[in-house]
C-alpha distance (Angstrom), angle and dihedral (degrees) to the residues before:
residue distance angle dihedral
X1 . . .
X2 3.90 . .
X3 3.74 92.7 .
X4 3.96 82.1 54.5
X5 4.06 88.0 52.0
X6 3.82 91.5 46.6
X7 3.77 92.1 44.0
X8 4.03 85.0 54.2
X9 3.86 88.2 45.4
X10 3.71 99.8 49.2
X11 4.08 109.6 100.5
X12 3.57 94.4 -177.7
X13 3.84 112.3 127.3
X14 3.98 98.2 17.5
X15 3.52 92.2 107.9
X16 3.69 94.2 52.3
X17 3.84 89.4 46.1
X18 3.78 86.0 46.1
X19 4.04 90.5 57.9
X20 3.51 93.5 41.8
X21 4.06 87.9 62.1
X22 3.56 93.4 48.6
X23 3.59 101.5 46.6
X24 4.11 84.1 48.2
X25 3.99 92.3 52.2
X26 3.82 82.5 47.5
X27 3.47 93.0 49.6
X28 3.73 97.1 48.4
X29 3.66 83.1 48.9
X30 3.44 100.1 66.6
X31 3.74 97.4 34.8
X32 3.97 90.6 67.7
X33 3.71 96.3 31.3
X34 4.01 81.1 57.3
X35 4.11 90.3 40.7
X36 3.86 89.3 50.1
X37 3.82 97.8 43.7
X38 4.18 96.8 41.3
X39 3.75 95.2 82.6
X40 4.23 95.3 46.2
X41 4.15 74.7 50.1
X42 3.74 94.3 54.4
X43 3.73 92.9 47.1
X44 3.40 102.5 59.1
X45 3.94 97.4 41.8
X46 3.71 76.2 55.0
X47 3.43 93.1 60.7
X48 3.35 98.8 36.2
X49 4.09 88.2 58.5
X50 4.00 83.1 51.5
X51 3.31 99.0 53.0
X52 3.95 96.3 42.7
X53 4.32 92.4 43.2
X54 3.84 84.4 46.3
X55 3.97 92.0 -133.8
């Protein structure tokens, strides 16, 4: 039971856990704000190619 207790006590490692879940929200971030922006991305090298092959 008191190695439970002290297990519950112990604070060592929550800041690394703490980092890893903000760097993963981060990440997650900027893998949908990239999904959500690729196709407005697309379009307008499309149009860019358009506009420069003169089709």
């Amino acid at each position: 039971m008191r190695n439970w207790l002290r297990f519950l006590k112990d604070e060592k490692g929550t800041e690394t856990l703490e980092w890893a879940i903000i760097i993963g929200i981060i990440a997650v971030g900027a893998i949908t704000f990239i999904i959500l922006i690729g196709p407005w991305v697309t379009g307008k090298f499309q149009a860019l190619w358009t506009s420069i092959s003169g089709t």
